[in-house]
MIPADREN-664060 format. One line per field, with one value per residue (C-alpha): residue in one letter; x, y, z; residue number from 1. Coordinates in nm, 3 decimals, always signed. Layout:
type <- [A:...];
px <- [X:...];
py <- [Y:...];
pz <- [Z:...];
seq <- [NUM:...];
This chain:
type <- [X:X:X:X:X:X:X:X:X:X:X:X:X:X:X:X:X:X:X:X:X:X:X:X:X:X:X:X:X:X:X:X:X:X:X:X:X:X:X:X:X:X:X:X:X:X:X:X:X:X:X:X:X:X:X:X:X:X:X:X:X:X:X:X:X:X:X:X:X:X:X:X:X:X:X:X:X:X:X:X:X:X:X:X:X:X:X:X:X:X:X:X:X:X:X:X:X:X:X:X:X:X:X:X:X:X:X:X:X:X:X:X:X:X:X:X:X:X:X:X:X:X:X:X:X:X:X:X:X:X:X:X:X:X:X:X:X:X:X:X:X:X:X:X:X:X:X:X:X:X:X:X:X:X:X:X:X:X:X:X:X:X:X:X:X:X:X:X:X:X:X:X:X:X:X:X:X:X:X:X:X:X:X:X:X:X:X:X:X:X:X:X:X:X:X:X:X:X:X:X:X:X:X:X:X:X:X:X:X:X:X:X:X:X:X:X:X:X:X:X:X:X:X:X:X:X:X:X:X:X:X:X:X:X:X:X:X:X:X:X:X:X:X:X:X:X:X:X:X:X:X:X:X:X:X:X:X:X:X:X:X:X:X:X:X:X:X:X:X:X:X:X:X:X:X:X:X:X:X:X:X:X:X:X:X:X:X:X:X:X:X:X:X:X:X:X:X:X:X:X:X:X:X:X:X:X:X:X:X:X:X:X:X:X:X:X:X:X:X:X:X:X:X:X:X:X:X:X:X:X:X:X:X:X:X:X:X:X];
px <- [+2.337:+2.114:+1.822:+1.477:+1.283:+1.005:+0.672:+0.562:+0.958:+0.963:+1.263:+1.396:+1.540:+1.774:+1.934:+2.167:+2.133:+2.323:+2.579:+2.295:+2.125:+2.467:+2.522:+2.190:+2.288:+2.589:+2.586:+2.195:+2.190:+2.412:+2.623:+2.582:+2.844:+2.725:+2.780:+2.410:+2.332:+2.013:+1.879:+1.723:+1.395:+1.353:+1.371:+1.031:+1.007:+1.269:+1.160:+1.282:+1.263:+1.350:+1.191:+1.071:+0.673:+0.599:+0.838:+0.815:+1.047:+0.794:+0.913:+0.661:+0.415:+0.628:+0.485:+0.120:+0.289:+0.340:+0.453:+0.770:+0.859:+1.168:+1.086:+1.337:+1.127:+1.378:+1.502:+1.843:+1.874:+1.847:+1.573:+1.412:+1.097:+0.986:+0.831:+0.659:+0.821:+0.662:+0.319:+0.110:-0.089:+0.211:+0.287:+0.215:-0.088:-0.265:-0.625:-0.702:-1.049:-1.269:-1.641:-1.829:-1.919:-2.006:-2.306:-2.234:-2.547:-2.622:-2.356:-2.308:-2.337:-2.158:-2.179:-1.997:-1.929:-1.608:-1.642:-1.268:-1.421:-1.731:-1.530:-1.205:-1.483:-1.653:-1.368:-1.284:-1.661:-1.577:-1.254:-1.375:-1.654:-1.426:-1.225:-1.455:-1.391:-1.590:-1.683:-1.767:-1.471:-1.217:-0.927:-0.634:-0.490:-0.454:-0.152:-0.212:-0.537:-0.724:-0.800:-0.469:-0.560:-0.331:-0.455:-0.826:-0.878:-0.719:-0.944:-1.240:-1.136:-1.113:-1.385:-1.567:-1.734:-1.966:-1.958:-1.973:-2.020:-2.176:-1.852:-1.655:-1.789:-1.728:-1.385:-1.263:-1.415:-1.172:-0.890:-1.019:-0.824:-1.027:-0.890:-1.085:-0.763:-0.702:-0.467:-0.132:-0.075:+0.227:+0.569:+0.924:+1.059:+0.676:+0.464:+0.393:+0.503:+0.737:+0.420:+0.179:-0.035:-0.334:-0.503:-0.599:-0.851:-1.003:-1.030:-1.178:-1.443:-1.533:-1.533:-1.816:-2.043:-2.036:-2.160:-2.434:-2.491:-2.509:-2.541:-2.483:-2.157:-2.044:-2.095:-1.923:-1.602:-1.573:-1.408:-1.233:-1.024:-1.030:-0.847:-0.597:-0.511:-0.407:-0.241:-0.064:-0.053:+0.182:+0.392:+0.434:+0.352:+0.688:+0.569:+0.895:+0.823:+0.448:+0.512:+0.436:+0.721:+0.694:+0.797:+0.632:+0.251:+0.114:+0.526:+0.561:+0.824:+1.117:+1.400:+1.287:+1.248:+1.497:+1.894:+1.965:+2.217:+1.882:+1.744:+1.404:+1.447:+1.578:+1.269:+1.094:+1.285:+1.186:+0.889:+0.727:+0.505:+0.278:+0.261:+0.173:-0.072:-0.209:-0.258:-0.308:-0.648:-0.742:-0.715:-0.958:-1.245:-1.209:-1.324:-1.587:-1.736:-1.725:-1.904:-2.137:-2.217:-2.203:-1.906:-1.744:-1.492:-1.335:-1.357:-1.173:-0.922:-0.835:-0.867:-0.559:-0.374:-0.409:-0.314:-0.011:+0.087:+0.001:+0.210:+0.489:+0.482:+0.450:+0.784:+0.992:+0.870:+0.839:+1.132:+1.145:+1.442:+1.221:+0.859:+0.713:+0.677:+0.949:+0.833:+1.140:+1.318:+1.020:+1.097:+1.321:+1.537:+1.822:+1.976:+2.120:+2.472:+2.552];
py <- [-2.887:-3.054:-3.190:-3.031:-2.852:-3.028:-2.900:-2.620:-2.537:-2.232:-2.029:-1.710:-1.427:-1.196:-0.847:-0.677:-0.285:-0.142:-0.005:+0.121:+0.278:+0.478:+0.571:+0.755:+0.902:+1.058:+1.133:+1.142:+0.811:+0.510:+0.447:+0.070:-0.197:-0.007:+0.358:+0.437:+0.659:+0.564:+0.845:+0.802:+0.912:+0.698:+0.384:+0.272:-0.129:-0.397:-0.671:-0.990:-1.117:-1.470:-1.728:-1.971:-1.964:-1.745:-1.519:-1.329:-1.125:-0.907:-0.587:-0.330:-0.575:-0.729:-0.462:-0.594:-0.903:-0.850:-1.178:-1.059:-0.698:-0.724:-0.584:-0.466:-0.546:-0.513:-0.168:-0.344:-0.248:-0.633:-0.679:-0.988:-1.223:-1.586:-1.768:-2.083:-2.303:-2.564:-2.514:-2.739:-2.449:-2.299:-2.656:-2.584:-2.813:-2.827:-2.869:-3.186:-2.992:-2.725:-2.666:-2.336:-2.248:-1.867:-1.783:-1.608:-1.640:-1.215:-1.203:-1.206:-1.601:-1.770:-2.131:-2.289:-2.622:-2.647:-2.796:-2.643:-2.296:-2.253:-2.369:-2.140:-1.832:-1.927:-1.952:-1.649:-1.480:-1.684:-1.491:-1.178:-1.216:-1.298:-1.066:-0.818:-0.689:-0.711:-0.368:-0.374:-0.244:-0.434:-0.606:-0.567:-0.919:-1.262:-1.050:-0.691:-0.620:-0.276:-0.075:+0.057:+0.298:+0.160:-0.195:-0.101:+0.121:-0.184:-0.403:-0.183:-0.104:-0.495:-0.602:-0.542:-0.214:-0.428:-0.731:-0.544:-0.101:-0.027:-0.195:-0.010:+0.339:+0.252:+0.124:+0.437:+0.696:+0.581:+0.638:+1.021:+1.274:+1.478:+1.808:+1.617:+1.475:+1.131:+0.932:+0.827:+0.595:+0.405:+0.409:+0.553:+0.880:+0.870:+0.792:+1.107:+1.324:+1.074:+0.838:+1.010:+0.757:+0.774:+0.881:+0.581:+0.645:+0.853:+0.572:+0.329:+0.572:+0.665:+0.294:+0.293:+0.531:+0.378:+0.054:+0.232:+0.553:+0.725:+1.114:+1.217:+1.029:+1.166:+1.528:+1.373:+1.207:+1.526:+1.739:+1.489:+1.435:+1.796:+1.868:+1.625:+1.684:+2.067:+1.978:+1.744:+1.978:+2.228:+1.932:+1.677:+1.777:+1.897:+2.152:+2.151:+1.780:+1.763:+1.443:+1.382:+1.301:+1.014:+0.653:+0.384:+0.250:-0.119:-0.281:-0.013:-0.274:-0.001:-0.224:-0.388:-0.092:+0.165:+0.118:+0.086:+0.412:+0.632:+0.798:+0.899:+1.261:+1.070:+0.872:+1.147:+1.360:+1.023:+1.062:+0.689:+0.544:+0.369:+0.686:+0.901:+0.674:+0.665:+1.062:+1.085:+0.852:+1.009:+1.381:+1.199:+1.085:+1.375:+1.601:+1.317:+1.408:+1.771:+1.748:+1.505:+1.749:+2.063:+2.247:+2.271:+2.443:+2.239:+1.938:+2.160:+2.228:+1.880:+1.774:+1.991:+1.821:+1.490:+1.623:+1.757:+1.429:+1.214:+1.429:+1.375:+0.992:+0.989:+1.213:+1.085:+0.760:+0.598:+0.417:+0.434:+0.161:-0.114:+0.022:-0.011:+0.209:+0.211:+0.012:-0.207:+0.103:+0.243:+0.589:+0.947:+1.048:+1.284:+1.477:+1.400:+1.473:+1.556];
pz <- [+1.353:+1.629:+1.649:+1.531:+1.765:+1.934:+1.853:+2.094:+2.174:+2.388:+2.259:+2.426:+2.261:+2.431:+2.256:+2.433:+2.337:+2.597:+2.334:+2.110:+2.438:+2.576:+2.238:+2.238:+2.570:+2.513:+2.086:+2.046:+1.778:+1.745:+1.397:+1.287:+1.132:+0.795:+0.870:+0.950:+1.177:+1.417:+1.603:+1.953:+1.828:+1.560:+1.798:+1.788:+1.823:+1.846:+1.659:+1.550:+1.179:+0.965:+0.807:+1.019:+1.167:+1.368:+1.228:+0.919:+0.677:+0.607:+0.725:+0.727:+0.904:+1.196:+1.481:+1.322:+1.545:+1.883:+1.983:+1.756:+1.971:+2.242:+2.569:+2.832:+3.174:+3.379:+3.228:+3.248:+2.851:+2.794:+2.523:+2.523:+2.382:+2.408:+2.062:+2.031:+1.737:+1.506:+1.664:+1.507:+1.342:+1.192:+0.997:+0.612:+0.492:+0.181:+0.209:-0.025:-0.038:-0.092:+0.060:+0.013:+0.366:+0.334:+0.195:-0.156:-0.343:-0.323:-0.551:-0.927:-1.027:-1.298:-1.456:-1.704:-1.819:-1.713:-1.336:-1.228:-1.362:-1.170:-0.867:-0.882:-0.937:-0.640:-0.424:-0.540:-0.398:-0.083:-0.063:-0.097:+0.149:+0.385:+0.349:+0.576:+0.890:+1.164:+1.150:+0.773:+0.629:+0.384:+0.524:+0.323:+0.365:+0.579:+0.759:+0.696:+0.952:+0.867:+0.570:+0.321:+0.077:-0.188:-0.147:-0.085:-0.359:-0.629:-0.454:-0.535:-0.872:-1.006:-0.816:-0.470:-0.607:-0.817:-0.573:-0.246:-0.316:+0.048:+0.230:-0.045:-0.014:+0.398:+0.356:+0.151:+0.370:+0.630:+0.467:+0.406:+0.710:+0.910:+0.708:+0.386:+0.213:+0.065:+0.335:+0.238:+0.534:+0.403:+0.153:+0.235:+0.438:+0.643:+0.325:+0.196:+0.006:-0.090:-0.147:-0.376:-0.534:-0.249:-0.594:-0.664:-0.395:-0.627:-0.938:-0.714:-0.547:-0.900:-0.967:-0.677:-0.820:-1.161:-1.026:-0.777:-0.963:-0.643:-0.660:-0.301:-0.296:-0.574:-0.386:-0.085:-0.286:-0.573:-0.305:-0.159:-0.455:-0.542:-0.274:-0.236:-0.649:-0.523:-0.255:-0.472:-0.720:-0.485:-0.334:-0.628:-0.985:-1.182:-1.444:-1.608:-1.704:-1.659:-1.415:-1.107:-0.794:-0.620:-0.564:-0.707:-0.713:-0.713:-0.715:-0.387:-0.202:-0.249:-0.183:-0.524:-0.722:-0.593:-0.549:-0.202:-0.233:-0.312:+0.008:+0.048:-0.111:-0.420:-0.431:-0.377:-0.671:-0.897:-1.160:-1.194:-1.470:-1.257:-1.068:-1.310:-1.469:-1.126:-1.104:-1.491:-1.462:-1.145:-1.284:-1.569:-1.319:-1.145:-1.462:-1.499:-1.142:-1.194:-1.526:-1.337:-1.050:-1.295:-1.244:-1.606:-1.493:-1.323:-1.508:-1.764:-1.528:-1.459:-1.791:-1.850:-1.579:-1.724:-2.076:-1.930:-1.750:-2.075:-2.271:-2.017:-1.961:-2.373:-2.406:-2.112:-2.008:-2.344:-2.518:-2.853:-2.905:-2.761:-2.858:-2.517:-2.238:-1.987:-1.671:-1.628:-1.586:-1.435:-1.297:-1.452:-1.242:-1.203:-1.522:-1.851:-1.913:-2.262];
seq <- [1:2:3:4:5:6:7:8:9:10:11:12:13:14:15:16:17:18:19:20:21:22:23:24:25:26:27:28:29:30:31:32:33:34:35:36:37:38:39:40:41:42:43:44:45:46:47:48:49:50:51:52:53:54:55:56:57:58:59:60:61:62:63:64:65:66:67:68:69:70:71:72:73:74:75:76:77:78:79:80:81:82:83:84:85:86:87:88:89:90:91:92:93:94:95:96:97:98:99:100:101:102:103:104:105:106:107:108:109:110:111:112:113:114:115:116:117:118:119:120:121:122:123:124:125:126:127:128:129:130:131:132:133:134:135:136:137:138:139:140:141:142:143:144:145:146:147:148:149:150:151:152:153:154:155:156:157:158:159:160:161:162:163:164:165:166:167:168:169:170:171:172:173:174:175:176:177:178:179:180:181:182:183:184:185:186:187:188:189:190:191:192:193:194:195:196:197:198:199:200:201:202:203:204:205:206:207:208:209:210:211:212:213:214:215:216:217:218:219:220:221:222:223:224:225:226:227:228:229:230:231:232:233:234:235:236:237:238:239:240:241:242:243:244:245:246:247:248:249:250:251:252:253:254:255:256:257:258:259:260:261:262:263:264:265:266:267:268:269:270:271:272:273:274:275:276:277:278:279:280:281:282:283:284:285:286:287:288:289:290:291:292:293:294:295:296:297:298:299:300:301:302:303:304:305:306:307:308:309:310:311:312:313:314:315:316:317:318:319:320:321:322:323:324:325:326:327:328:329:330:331:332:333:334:335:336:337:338];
């Protein structure tokens, strides 16, 4: 091993895909060392990955970094990139410190008499203040720039609908598509419908108008939801097991949830418990909003749907050995033999 890196070390990196780029000339994809094919048009970034600052092994954000994409310049099929190692802002420090610089005083207050308390709850209002974009919407994290439905809508639900409801309601209308359905914008095989619990959009907007009691966005969010529930209805629910299809919610990193054998039409096929809990609560609020805005009807209807997915979860998902309900082996899938 040599010697560390000075600080501010330019380091190239060079990929040679001229294999990988005849391959897509002559067969249409390229088979790696694993058997996997790689078709030409999936081949949207090359990107580098590990785990030393600036890079990352966080997958599904790396083309959020472009200092981490390969570029061919000279069309030569020579991919290449040049990163800046042990910058001094990439050292890991731990501030011996903390000073309240935004101004959080609009927001709910709490004081205690333990000292460590009052300050961990007002780092946490600090937190979520700055977590705002510049143009007004949620961020979903330090890394992860923009509004996710997934993220967002938790967000809401624990918190920034009573600390922050105006930045809410704006952060979850722009995750709604311009055909009026709930946006499932990430999870495997292109999201959805192997992805299904955008839902939750639906909890946390209800969330909203608990906390502002605001009637015309409950007109504007009630069809929303409605019509993302049928379309989900047609593409996801199972009405031989009144479950819903669909990888799973809040732990959605599928490489620790899902055997690396199952493809995404096997994740699809798989009915989760967070899933369904997702859909079963959101089927709830929904009936809530209709009875709210006067259509009986259809809170009836949805009513029904979370009865039948209740019933489900409480017939498949529940193990009766243990007592519990089956998260640790979270999802059904496949048949039994007997």
């Amino acid at each position: 091993m040599g010697p560390p890196l000075a600080p501010g070390a330019p380091v190239k990196i060079r990929l040679d895909l001229r294999p990988v780029l005849a391959a897509f000339q002559k067969d249409g994809f390229y088979t790696n060392f694993k058997g996997e094919k790689i078709y030409k048009q999936d081949l949207k970034h090359v990107l580098v990955a590990g785990d030393v600052a600036p890079l990352s092994w966080g997958f599904d954000n790396l083309v959020n970094k472009p200092e981490l994409e390969l570029h061919d310049p000279n069309s030569d099929g020579i991919y290449e990139t040049t990163l800046v190692m042990n910058a001094p802002e990439a050292a890991k420090t731990t501030a011996q410190e903390w000073c309240q610089i935004l101004k959080t005083d609009d927001f709910p207050q709490y004081s205690s008499d333990y000292q460590l308390a009052d300050a961990l709850y007002n780092l946490a209002l600090g937190e979520a203040r700055r977590a705002v974009e510049p143009d007004s919407t949620f961020r979903t994290g330090k890394e992860w720039a923009g509004v996710w439905t997934r993220d967002i809508s938790y967000s809401i639900i624990l918190a920034q609908a009573t600390l922050q409801p105006r930045l809410a309601m704006k952060s979850l209308l722009r995750k709604v598509s311009p055909q009026g359905r709930i946006i499932q914008e990430t999870g495997t095989g292109g999201a959805y419908p192997c992805s299904t619990d955008r839902l939750i959009w639906a909890v946390a907007a209800w969330e909203v108008y608990k906390v502002t009691g605001d009637e015309a966005w409950l007109r504007k969010v009630c069809p929303i939801v409605q019509q993302s529930v049928a379309d989900d209805v047609q593409n996801a629910y199972n009405p031989g097991t009144g479950l819903v299809r669909g990888e799973s919610s809040f732990l959605d990193w599928r490489e620790q949830t899902y055997p690396r054998w199952m493809q995404p039409a096997d994740i699809y096929q798989s009915e989760n418990l967070s899933t369904n809990a997702v859909h079963c609560q959101a089927n709830v609020v929904l009936a809530a909003m209709a009875r709210q805005l006067g259509h009986p009807e259809v809170a009836a209807a949805h009513e029904r749907l979370a009865n039948q997915i209740r019933h489900g979860v409480n017939q498949y998902r529940w193990l009766e050995k243990v007592g519990y309900y089956g998260y640790y082996g979270q999802y059904r899938y496949g048949l039994r033999v007997r």
